[in-house]
C-alpha positions in Angstrom: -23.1 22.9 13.0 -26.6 22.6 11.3 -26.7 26.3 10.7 -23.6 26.2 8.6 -24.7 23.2 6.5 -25.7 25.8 3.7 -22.7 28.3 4.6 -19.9 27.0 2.7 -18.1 24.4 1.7 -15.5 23.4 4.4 -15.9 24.0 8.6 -13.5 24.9 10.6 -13.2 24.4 14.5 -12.1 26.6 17.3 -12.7 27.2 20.7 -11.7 29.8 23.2 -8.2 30.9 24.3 -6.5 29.8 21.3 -4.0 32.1 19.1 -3.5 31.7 15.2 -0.5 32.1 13.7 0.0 34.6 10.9 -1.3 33.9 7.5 -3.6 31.3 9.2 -6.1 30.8 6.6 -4.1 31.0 4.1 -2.1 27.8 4.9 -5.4 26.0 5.4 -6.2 27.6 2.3 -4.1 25.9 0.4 -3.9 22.9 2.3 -7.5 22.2 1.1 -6.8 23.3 -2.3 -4.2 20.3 -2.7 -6.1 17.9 -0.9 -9.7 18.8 -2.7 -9.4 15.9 -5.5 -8.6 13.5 -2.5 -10.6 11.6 0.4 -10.6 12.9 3.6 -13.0 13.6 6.3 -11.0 15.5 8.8 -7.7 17.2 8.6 -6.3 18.9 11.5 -4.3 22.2 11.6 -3.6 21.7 15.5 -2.4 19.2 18.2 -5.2 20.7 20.1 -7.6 18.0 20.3 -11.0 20.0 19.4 -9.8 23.3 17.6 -7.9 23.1 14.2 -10.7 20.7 12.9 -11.6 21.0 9.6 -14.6 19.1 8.1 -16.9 19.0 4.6 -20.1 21.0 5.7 -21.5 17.9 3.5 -20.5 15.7 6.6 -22.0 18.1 9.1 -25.5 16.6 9.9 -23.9 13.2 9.6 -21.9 14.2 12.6 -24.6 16.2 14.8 -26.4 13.0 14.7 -23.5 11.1 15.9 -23.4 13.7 18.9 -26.8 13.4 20.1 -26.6 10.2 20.1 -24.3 9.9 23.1 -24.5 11.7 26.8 -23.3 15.2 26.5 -21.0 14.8 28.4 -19.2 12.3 26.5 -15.8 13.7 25.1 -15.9 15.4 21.9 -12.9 14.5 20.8 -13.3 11.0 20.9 -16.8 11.3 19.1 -15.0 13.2 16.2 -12.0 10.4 15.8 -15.1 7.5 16.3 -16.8 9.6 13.1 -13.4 10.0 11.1 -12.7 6.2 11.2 -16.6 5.7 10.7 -16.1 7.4 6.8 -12.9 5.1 6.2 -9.8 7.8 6.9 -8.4 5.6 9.5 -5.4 7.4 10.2 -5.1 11.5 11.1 -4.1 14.1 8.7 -2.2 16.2 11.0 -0.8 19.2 8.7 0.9 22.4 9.9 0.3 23.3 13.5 -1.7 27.1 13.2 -3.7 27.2 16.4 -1.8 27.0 19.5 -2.5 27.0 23.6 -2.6 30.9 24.8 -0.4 31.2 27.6 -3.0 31.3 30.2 -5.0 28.5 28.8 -6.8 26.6 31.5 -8.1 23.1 31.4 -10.1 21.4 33.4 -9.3 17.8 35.3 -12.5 16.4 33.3 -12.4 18.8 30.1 -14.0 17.2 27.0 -10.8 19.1 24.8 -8.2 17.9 26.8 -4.5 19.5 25.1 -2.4 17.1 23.5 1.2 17.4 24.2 3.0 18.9 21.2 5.6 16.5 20.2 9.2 17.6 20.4 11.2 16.1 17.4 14.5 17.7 17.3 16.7 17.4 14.1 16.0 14.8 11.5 17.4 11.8 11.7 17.8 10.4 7.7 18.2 6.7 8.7 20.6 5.3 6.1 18.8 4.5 2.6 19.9 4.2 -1.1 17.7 7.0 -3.1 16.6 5.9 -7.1 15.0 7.8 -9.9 13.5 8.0 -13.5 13.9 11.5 -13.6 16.6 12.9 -16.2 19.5 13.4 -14.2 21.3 16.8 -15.2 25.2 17.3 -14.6 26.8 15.7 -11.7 23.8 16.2 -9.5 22.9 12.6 -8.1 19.4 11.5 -6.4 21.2 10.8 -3.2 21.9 14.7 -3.0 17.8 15.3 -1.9 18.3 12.9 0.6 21.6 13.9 2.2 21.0 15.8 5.4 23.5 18.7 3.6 23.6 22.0 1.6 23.5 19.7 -1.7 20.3 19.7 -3.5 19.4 17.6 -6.8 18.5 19.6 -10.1 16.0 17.7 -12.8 14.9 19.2 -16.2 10.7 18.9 -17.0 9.8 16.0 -14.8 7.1 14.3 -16.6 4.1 13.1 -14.9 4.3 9.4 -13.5 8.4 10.4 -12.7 9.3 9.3 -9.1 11.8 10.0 -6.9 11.7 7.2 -3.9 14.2 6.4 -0.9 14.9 3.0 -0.4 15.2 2.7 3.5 18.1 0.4 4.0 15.9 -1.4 6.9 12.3 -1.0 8.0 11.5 2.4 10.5 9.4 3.7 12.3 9.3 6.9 10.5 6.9 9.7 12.7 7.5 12.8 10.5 8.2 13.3 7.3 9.0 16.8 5.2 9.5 17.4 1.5 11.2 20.8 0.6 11.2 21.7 -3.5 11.9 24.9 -5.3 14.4 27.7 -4.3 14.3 30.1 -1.3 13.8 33.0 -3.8 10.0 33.6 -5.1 9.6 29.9 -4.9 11.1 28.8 -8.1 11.7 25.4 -9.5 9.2 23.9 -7.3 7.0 20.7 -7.5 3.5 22.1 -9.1 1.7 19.0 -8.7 3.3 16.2 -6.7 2.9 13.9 -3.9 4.5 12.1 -1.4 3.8 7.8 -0.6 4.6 5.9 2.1 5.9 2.2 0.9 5.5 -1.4 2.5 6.7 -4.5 1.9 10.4 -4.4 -0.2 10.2 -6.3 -3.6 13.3 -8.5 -3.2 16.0 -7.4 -5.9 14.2 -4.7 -6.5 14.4 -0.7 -6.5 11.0 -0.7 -5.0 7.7 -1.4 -2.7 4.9 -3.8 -3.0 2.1 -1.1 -2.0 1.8 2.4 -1.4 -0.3 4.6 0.8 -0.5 8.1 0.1 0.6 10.2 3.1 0.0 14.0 1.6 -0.3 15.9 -1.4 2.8 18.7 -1.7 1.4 22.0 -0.4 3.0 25.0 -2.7 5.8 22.6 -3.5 6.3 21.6 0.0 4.8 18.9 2.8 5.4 18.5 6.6 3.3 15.9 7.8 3.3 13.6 11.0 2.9 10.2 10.0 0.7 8.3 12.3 -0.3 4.5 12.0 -3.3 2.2 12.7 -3.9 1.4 16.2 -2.2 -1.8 16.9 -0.2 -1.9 13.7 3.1 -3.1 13.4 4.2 -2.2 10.1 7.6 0.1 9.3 8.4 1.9 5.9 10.4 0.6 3.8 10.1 3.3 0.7 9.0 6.7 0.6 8.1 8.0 -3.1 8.1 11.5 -4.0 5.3 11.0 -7.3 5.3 14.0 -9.8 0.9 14.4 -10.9 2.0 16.7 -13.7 4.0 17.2 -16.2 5.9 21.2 -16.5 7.9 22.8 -18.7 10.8 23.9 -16.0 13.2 23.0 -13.9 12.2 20.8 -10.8 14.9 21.6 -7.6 14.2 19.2 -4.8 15.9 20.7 -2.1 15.7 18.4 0.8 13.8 15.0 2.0 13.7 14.7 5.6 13.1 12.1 7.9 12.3 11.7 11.6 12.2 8.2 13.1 10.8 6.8 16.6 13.5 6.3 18.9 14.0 2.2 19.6 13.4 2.6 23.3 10.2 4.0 22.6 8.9 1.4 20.1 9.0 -1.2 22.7 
């Protein structure tokens, strides 16, 4: 890690026996590109709990030191979550899965990289929720229609920057993943240039909105699908989830879906 302090500008982990999916650094690409104006220490391209790290080269000899301060045969990966929570990102930035297990991956009873078990999630869920916005609502196209686990989609014209588009969860989740689709199929059209995505807490009473927000990811080529994890110990549930437009453009905005996957009741308790 101290030979790549003067390298570049991000670092990237792997380890053996791990295959990358096509296009691989390009989506971390421009991951970093939308998250460069933001705070992070690490953001993770992988369940896998030592490759898929990536890390400011900056924060490089902060972290060898770290290391060597602790037996070596203390597990990494705890080391590396101790050091994100250490810089003040106290919850993981778990992005698009491009490294993966190769089929004949080994590990070890008392490995330091143990593999975390990729999460099944099925089909969103949507739990019910009212959908509000300052956009300028074109035709019969309605905000509930990005929301709606159908075909229907919701049309805007030159979203100006500061325009939101936020669901109003009907009662508090548990939400676990969240993914924001904008733009068409074809040559990405219509998209979200600059937007990002909130998570919201505490419902104002009569009132089409949150108390605080927490920004969960910037939109990645019009798009995000991130895991939502919470601090240890917490037990705080969404109430709002705001789709914030950064720019203004000169073009139509098509938000194609919002989806939402919630943790099952039986597993909450």
């Amino acid at each position: 890690m101290n030979f790549a302090l003067n390298l570049s500008e991000y670092f990237l982990m792997i380890e053996d026996h791990v295959h990358c999916t096509p296009k691989f650094i390009s989506v971390i690409y421009w991951a970093l590109s939308a998250w460069r104006e933001r705070p992070w220490v690490i953001l993770e391209f992988s369940s896998l709990s030592f490759s898929g790290k990536v890390l400011h080269t900056s924060d490089l000899s902060r972290l060898t030191a770290l290391l060597l301060l602790f037996p070596k045969d203390t597990p990494t990966h705890v080391l590396l979550s101790e050091f994100r929570l250490l810089l003040a990102q106290h919850v993981s930035i778990r992005l698009r899965s491009v490294f993966h297990p190769m089929g004949h991956y080994a590990v070890p009873e008392a490995t330091c990289f143990p593999v975390e078990k990729e999460m099944v999630f099925g089909e969103p869920d949507n739990p019910t929720a009212n959908v509000f916005t300052d956009m300028k609502t074109i035709s019969d196209a309605i905000p509930q229609y990005a929301y709606v686990l159908n075909q229907e989609c919701y049309f805007t014209l030159e979203p100006l920057r500061g325009n939101y588009l936020t669901v109003i969860l009907e009662r508090p989740q548990k939400v676990i993943r969240i993914e924001v689709l904008t733009g068409s199929h074809q040559q990405g059209l219509y998209r979200l240039e600059q937007g990002q995505v909130e998570l919201g807490y505490d419902l104002l009473a009569h009132s089409e909105d949150c108390a605080r927000y927490a920004l969960l990811g910037p939109l990645v080529e019009g798009n995000l699908d991130q895991k939502v994890f919470y601090e240890e110990d917490t037990m705080e549930q969404l109430s709002c989830i705001r789709l914030l437009v950064l720019a203004s453009q000169d073009s139509w905005l098509l938000i194609q879906q919002i989806k939402v996957w919630t943790q099952p009741e039986e597993e909450e308790s």
